[in-house]
N, CA and C atoms as an extended XYZ file, in Angstrom:
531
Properties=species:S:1:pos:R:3:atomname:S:1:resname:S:1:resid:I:1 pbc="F F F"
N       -55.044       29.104      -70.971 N   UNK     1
C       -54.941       30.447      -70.442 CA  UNK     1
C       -56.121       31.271      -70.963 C   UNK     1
N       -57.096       31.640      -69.891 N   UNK     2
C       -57.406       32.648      -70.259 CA  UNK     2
C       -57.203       33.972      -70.716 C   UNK     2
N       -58.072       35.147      -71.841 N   UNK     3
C       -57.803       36.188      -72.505 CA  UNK     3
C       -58.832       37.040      -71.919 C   UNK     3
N       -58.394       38.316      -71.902 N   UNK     4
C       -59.583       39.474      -71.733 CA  UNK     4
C       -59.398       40.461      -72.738 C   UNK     4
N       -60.096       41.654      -72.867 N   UNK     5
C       -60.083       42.325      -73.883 CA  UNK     5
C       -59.425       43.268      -72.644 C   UNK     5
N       -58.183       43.922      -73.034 N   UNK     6
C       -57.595       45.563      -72.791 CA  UNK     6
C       -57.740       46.896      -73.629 C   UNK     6
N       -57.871       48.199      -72.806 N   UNK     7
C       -57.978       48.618      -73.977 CA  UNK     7
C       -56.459       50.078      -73.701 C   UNK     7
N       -55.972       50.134      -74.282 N   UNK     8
C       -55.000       51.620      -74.705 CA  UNK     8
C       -55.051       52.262      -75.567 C   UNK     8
N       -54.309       53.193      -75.572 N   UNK     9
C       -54.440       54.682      -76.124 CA  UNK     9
C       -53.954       54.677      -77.629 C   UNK     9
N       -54.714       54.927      -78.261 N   UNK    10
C       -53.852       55.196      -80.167 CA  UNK    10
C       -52.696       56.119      -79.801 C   UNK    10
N       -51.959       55.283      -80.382 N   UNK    11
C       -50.653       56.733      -80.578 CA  UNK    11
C       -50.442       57.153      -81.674 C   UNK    11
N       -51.460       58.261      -81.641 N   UNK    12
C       -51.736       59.410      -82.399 CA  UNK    12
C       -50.255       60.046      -83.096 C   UNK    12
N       -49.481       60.420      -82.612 N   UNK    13
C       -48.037       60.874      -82.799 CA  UNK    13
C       -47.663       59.707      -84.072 C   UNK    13
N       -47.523       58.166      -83.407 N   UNK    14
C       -46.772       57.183      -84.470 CA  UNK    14
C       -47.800       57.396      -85.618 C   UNK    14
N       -49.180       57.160      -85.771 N   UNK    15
C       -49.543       57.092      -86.992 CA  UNK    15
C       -49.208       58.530      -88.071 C   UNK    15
N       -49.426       59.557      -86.890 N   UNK    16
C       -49.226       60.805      -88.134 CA  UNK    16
C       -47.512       60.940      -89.226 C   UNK    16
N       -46.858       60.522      -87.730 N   UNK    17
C       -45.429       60.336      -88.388 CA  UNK    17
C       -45.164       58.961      -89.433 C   UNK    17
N       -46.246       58.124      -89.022 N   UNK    18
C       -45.879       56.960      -90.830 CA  UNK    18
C       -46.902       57.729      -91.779 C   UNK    18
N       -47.814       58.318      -91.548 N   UNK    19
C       -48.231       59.144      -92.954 CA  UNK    19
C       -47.410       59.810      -93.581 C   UNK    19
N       -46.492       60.513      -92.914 N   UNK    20
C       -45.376       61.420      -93.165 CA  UNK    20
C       -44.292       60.679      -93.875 C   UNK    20
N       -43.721       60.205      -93.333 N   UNK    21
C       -42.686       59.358      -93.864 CA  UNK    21
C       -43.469       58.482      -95.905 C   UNK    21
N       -45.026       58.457      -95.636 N   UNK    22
C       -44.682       56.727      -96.898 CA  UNK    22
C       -45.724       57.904      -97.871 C   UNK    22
N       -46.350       59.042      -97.454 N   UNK    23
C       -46.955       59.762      -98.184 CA  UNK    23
C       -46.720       59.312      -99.402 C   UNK    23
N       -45.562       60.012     -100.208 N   UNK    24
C       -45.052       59.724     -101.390 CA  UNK    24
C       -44.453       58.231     -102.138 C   UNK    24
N       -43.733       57.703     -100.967 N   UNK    25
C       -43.561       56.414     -101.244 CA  UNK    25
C       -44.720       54.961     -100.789 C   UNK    25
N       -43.896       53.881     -101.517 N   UNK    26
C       -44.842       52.766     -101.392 CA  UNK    26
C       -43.757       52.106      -99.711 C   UNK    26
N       -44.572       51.796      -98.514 N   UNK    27
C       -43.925       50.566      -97.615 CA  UNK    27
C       -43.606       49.242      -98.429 C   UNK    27
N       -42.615       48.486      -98.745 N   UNK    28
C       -42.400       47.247      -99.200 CA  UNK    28
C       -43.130       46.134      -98.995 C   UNK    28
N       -43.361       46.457      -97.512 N   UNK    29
C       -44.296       45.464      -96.519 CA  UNK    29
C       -45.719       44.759      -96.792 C   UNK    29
N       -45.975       46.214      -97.957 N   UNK    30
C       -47.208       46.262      -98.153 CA  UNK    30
C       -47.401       46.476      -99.895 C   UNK    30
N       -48.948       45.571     -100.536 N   UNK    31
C       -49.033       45.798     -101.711 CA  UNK    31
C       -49.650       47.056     -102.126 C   UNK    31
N       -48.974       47.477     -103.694 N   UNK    32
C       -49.154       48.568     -104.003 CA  UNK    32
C       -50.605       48.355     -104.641 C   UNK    32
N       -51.921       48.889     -104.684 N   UNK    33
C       -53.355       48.488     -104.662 CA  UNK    33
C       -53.892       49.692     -106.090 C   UNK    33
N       -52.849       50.439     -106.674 N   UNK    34
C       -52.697       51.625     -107.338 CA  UNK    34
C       -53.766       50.900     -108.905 C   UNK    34
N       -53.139       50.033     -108.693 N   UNK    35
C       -53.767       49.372     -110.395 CA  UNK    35
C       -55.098       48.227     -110.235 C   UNK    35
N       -55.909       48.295     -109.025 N   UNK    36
C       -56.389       47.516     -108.633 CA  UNK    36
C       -57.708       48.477     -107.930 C   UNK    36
N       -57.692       49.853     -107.894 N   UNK    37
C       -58.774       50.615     -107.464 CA  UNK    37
C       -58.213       51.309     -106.721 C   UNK    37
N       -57.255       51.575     -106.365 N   UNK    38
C       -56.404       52.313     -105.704 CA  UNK    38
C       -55.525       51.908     -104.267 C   UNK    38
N       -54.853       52.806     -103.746 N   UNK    39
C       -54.307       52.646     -102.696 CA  UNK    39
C       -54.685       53.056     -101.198 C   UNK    39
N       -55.596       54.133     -101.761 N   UNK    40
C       -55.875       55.025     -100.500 CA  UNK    40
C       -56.089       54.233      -99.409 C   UNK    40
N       -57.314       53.597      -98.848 N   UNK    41
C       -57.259       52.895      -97.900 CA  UNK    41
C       -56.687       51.658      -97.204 C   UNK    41
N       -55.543       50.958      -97.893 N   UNK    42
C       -54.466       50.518      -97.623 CA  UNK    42
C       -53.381       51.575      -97.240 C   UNK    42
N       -53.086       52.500      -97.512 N   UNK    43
C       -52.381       53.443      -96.725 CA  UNK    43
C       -52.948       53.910      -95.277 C   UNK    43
N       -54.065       54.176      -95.263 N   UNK    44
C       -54.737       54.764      -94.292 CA  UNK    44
C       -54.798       53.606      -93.184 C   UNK    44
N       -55.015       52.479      -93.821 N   UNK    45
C       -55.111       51.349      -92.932 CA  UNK    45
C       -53.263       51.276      -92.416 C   UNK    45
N       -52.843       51.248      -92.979 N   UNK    46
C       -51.069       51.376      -92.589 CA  UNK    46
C       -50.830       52.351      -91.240 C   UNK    46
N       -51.660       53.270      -91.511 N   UNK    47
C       -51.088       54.383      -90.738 CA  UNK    47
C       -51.957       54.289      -89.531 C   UNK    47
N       -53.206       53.477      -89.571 N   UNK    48
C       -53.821       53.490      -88.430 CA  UNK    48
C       -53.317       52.099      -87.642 C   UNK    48
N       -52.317       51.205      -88.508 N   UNK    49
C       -51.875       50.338      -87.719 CA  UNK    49
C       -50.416       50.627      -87.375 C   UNK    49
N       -49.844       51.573      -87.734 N   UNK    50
C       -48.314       52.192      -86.982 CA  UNK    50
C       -48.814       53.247      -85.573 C   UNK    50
N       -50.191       53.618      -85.571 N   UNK    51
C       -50.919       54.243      -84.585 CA  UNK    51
C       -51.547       53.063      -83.457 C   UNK    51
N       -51.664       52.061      -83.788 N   UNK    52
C       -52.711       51.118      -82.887 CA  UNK    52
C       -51.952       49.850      -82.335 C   UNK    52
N       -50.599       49.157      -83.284 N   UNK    53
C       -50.178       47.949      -83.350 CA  UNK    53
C       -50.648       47.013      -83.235 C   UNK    53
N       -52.179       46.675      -83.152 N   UNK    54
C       -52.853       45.523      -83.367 CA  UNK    54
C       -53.869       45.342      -84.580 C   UNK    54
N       -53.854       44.291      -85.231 N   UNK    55
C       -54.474       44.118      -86.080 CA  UNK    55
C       -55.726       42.884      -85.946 C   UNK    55
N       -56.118       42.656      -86.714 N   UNK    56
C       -57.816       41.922      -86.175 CA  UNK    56
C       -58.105       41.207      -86.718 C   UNK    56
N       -57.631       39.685      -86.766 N   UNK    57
C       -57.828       38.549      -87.358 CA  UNK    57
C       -59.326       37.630      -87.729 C   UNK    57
N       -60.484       38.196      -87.655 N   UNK    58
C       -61.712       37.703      -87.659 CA  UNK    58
C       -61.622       38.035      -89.207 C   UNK    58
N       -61.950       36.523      -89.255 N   UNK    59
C       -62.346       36.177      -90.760 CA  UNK    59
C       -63.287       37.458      -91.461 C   UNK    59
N       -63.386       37.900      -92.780 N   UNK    60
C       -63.994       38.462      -93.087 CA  UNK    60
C       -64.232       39.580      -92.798 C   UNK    60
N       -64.712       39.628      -91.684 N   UNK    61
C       -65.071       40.965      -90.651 CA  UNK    61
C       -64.126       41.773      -89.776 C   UNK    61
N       -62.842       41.076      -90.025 N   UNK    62
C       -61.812       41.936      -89.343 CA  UNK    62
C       -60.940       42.937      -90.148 C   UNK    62
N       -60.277       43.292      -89.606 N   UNK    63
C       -59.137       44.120      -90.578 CA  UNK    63
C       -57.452       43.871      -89.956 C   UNK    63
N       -56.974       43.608      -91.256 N   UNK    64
C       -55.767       42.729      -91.220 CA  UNK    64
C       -55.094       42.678      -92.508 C   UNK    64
N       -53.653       42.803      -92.557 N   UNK    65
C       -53.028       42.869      -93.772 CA  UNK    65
C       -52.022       41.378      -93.654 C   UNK    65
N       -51.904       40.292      -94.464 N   UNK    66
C       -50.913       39.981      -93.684 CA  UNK    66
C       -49.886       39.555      -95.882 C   UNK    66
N       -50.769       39.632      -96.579 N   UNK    67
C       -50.485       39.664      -97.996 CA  UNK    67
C       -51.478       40.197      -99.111 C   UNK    67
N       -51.343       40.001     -100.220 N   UNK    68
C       -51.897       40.911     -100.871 CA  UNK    68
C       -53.027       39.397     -101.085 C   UNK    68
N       -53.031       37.998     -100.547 N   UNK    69
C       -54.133       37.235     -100.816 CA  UNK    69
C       -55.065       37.306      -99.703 C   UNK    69
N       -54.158       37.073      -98.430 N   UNK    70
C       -54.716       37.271      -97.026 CA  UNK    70
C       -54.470       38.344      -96.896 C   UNK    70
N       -55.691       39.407      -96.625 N   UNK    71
C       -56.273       40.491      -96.039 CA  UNK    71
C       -57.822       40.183      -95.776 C   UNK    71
N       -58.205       41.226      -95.106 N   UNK    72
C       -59.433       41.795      -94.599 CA  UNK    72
C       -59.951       42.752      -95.380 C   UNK    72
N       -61.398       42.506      -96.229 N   UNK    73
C       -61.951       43.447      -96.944 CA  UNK    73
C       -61.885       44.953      -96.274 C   UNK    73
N       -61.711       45.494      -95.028 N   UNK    74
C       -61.885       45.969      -94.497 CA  UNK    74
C       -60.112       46.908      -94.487 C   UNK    74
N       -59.306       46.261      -94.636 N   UNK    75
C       -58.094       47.038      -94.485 CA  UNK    75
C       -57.895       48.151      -96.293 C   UNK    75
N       -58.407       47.346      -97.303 N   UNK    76
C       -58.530       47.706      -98.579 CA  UNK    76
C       -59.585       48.830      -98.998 C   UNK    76
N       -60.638       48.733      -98.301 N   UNK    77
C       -61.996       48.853      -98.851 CA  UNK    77
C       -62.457       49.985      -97.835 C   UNK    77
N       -62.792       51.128      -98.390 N   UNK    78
C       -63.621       52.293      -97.745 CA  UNK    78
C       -64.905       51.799      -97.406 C   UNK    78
N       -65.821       51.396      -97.696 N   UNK    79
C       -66.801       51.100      -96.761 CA  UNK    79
C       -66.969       50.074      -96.107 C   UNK    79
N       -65.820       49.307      -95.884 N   UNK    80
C       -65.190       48.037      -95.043 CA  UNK    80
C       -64.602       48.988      -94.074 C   UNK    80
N       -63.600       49.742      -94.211 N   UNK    81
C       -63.167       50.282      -92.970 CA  UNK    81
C       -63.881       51.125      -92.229 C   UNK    81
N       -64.706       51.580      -92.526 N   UNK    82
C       -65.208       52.650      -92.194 CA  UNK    82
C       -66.690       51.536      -91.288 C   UNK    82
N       -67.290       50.417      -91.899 N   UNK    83
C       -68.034       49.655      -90.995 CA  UNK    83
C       -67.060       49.138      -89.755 C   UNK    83
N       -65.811       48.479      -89.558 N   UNK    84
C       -65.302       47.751      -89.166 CA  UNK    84
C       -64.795       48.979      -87.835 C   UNK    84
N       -63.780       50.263      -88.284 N   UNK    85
C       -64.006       51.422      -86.697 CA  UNK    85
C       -65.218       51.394      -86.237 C   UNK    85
N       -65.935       51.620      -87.151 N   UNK    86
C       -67.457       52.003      -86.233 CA  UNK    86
C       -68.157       51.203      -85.413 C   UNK    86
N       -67.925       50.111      -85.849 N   UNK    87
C       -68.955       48.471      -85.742 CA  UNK    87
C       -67.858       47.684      -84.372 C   UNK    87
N       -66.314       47.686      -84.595 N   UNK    88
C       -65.853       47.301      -84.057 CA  UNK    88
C       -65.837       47.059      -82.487 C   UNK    88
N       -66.121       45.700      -81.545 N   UNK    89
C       -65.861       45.498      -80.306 CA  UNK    89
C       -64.874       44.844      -79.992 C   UNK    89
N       -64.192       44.653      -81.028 N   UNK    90
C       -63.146       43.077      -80.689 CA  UNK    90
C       -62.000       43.830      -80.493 C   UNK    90
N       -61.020       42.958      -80.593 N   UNK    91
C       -59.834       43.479      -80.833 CA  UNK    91
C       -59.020       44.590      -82.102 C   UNK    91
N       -58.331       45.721      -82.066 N   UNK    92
C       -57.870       46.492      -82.755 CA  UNK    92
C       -58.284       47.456      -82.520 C   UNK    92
N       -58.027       48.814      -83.504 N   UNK    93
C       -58.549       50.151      -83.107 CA  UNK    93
C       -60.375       50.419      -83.509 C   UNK    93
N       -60.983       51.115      -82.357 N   UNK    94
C       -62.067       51.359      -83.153 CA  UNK    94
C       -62.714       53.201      -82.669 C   UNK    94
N       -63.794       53.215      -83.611 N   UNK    95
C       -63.814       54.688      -83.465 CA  UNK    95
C       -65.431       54.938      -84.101 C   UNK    95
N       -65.633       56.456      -83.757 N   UNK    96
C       -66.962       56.572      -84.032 CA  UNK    96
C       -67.110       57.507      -85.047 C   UNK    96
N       -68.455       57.564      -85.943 N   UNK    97
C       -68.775       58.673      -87.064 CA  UNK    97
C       -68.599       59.909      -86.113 C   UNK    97
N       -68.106       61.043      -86.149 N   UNK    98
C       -67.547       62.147      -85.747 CA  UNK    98
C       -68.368       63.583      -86.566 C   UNK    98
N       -68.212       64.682      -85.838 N   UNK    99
C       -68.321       65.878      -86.340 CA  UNK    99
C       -67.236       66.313      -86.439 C   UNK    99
N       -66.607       67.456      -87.590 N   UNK   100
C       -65.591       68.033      -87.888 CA  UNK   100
C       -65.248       68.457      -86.958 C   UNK   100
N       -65.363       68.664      -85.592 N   UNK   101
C       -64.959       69.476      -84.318 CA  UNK   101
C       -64.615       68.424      -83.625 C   UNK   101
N       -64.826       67.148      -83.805 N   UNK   102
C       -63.980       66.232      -83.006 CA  UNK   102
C       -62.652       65.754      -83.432 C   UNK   102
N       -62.498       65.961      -85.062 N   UNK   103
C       -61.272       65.369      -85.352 CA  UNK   103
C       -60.004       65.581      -85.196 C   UNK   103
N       -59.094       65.090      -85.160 N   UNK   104
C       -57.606       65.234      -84.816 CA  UNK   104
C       -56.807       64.357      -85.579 C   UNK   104
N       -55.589       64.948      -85.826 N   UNK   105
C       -54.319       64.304      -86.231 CA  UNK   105
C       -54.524       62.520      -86.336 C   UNK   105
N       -54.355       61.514      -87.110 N   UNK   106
C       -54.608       60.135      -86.812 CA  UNK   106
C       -55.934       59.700      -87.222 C   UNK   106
N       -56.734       60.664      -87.330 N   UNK   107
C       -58.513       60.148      -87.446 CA  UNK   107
C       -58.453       60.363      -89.353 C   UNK   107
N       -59.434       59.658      -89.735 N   UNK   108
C       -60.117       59.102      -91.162 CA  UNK   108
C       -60.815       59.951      -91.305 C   UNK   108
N       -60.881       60.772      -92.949 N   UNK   109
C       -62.056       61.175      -93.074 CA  UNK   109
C       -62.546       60.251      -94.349 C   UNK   109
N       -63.687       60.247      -94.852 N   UNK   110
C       -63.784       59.665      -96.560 CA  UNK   110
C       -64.491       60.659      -97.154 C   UNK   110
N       -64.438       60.512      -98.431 N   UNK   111
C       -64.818       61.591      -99.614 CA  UNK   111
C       -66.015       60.996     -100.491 C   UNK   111
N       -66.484       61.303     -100.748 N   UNK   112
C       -67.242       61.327     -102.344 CA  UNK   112
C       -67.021       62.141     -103.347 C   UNK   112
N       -66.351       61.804     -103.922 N   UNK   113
C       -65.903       62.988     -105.365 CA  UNK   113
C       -66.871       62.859     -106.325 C   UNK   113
N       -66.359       62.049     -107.236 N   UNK   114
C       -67.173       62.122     -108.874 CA  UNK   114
C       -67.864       60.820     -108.384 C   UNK   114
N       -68.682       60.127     -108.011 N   UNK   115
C       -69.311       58.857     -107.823 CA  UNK   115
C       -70.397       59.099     -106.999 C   UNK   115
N       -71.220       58.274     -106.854 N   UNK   116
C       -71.941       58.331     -105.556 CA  UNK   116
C       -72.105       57.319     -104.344 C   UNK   116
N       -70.437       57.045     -104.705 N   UNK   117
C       -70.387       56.109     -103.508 CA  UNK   117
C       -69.037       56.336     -102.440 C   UNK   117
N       -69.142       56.622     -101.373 N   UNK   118
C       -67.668       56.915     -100.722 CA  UNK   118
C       -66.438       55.986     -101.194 C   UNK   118
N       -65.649       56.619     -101.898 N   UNK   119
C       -64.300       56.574     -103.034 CA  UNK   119
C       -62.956       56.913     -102.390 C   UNK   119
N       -63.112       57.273     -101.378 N   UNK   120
C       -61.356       58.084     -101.058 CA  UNK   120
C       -61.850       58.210      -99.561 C   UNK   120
N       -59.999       58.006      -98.609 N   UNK   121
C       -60.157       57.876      -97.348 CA  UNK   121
C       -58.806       57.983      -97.298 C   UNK   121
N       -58.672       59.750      -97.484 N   UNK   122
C       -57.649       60.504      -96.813 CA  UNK   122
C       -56.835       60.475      -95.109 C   UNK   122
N       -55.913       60.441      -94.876 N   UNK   123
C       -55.577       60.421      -93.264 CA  UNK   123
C       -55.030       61.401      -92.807 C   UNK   123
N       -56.040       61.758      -91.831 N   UNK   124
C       -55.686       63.272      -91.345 CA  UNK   124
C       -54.493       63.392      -90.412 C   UNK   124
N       -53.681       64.430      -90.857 N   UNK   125
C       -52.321       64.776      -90.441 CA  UNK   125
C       -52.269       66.183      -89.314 C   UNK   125
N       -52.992       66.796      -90.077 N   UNK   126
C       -52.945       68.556      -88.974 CA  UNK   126
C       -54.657       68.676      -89.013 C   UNK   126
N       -54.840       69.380      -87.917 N   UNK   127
C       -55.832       69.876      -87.805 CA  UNK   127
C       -55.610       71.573      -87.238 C   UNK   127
N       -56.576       72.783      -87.873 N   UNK   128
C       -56.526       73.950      -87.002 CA  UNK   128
C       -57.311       73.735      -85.760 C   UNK   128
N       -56.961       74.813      -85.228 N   UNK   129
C       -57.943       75.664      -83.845 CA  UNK   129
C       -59.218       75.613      -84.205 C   UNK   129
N       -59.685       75.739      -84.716 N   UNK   130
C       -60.920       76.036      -85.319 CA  UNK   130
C       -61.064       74.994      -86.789 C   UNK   130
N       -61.273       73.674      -86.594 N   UNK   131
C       -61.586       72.733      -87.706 CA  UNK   131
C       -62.608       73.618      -88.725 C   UNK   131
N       -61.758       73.383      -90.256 N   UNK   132
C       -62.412       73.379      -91.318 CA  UNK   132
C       -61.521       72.998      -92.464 C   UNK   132
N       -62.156       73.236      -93.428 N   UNK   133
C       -62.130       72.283      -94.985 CA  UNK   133
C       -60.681       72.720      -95.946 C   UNK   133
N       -60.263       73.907      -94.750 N   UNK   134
C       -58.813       75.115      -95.490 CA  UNK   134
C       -57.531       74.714      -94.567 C   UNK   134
N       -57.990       74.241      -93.184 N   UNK   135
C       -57.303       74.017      -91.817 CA  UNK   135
C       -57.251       72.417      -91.845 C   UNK   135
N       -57.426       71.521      -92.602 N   UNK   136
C       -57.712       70.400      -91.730 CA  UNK   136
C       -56.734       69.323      -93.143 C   UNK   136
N       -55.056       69.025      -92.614 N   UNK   137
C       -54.665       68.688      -93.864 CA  UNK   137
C       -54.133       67.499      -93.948 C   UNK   137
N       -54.431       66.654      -94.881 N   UNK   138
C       -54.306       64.958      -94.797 CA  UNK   138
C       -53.152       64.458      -96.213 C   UNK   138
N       -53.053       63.462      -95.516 N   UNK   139
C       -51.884       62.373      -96.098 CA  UNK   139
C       -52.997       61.608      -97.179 C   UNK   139
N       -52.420       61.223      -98.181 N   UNK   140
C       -53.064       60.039      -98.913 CA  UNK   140
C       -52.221       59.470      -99.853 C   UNK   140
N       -52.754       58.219     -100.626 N   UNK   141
C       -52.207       57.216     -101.419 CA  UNK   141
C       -53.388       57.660     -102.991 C   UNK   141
N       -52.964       57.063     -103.955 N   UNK   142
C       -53.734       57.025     -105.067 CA  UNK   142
C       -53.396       58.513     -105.655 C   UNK   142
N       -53.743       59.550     -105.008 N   UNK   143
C       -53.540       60.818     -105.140 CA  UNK   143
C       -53.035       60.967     -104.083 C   UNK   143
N       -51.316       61.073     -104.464 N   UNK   144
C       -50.244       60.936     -103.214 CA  UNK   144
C       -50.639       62.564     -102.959 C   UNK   144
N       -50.520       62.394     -101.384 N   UNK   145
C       -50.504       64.149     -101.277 CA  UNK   145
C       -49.348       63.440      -99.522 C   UNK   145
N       -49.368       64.883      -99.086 N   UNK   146
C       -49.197       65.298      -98.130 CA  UNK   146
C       -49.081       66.504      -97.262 C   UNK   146
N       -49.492       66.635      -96.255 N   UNK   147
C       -50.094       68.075      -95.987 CA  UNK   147
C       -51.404       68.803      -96.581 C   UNK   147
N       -51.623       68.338      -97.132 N   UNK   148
C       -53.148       68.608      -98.611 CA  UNK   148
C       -54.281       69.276      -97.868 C   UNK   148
N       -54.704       70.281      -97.980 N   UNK   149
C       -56.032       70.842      -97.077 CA  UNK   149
C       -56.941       70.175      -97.825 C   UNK   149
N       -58.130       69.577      -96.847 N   UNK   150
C       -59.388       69.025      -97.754 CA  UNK   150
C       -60.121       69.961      -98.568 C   UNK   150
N       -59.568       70.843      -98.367 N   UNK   151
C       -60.482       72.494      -99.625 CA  UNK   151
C       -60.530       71.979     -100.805 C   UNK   151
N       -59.000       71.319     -101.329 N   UNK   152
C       -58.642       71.665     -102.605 CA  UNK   152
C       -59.263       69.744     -103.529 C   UNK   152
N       -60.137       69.237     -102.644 N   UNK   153
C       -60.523       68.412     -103.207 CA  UNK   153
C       -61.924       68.668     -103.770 C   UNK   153
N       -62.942       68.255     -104.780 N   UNK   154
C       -63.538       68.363     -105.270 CA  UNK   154
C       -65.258       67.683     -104.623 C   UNK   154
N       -65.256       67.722     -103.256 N   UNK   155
C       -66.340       67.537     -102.451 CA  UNK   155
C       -67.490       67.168     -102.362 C   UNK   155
N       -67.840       65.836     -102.747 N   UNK   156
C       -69.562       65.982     -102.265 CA  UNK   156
C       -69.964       65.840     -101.678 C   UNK   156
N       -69.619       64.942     -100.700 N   UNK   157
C       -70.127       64.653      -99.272 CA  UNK   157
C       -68.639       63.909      -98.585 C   UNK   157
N       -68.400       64.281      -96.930 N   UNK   158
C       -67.419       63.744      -96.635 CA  UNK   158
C       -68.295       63.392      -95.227 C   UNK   158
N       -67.442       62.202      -94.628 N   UNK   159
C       -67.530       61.954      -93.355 CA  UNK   159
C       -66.528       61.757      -92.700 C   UNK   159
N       -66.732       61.740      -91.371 N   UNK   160
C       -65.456       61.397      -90.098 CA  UNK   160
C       -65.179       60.610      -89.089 C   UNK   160
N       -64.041       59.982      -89.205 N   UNK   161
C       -63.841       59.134      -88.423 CA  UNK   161
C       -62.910       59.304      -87.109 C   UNK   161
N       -63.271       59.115      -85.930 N   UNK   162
C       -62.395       59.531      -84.961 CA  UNK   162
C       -61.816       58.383      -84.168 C   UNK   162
N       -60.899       58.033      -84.036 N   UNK   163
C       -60.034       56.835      -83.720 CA  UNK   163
C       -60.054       57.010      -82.121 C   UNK   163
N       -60.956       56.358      -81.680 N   UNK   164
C       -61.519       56.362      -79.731 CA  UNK   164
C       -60.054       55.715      -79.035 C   UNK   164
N       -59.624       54.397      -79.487 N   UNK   165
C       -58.852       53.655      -79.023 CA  UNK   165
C       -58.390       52.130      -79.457 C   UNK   165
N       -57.761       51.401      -78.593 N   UNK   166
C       -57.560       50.257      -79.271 CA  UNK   166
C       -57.819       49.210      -78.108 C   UNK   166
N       -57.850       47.997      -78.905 N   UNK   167
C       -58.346       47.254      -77.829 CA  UNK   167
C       -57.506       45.649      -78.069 C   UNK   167
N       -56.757       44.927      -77.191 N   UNK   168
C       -55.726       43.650      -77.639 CA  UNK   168
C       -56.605       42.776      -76.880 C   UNK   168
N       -55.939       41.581      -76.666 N   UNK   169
C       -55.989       40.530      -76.050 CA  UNK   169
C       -54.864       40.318      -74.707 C   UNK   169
N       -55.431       40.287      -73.407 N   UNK   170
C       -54.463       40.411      -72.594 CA  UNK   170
C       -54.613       39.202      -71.890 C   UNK   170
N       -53.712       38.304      -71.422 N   UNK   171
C       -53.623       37.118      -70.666 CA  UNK   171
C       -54.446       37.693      -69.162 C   UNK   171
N       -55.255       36.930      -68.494 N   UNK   172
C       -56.264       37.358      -67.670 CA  UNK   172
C       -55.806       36.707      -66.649 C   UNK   172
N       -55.728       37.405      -65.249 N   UNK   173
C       -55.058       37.053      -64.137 CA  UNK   173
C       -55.695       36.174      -63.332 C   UNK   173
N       -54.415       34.801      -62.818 N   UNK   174
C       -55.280       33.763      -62.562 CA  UNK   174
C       -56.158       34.205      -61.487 C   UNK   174
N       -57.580       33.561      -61.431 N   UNK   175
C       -58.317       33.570      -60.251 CA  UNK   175
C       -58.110       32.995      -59.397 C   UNK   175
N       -58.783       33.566      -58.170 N   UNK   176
C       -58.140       32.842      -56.741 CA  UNK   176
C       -58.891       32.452      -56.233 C   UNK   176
N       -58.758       30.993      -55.779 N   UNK   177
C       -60.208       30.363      -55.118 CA  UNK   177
C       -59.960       29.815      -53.631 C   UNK   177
């Protein structure tokens, strides 16, 4: 049987509502990454897969949770996820570097705090009318928050991620000869 690539809509709604719900708590489903460099982007990756329902089995280069041995550098790792939306053609969700005026509810931002390397990858929950740094308030792991305006974080450089869509594997209709 042949496969084609499909593509549908993130549901924006499911991911914001599992940020909501595991903010504070740990999913069972999933390992806690707290003592290991943190959690943040294993949460974020959670919430963009209760938003997308497909996950992306390419060795290495995909993003995929399926244990805390088998994963995807990319479901763990801020500058794994953040290559893997951007870079992504295959299957799962993918998305592009963004301006603060594109983002919405469901979309990634990452941080640079005290380091100089992007460290934290908050998941954005609300956005205002008018996007900014007082209006724009995210879910995270490591530093459990929820609702959290990005103001009250300690800023050096952030970027954005905007979640375009998703893309599966669809059985491809026989041809007719």
């Amino acid at each position: 049987m042949k496969y084609q690539l499909a593509q549908v809509a993130y549901n924006r709604t499911n991911a914001v509502a599992y940020a909501h719900q595991w903010a504070y708590r740990r999913n069972p489903a999933y390992y806690n990454f707290n003592d290991l460099g943190g959690d943040c982007t294993n949460f974020a990756s959670q919430c963009i897969y209760a938003g997308s329902g497909v996950m992306n089995y390419t060795p290495t280069f995909g993003w995929y949770y399926l244990n805390i041995n088998d994963r995807a550098p990319a479901w763990t790792g801020v500058t794994y996820l953040y290559n893997f939306l951007t870079t992504n053609q295959g299957v799962g969700p993918y998305g592009h570097e963004a301006t603060i005026s594109e983002v919405q509810p469901g979309d990634i931002c990452q941080l640079i705090l005290t380091k100089e390397v992007w460290q934290h990858t908050p998941f954005i929950v609300q956005v205002g009318a008018e996007p900014n740094l007082d209006n724009i308030l995210v879910a995270a792991h490591s530093m459990d928050c929820d609702c959290r305006p990005l103001s009250s974080y300690p800023i050096r450089a952030i970027r954005w991620v905007h979640i375009d869509g998703v893309r599966y594997l669809n059985p491809a209709e026989a041809e007719e000869g």
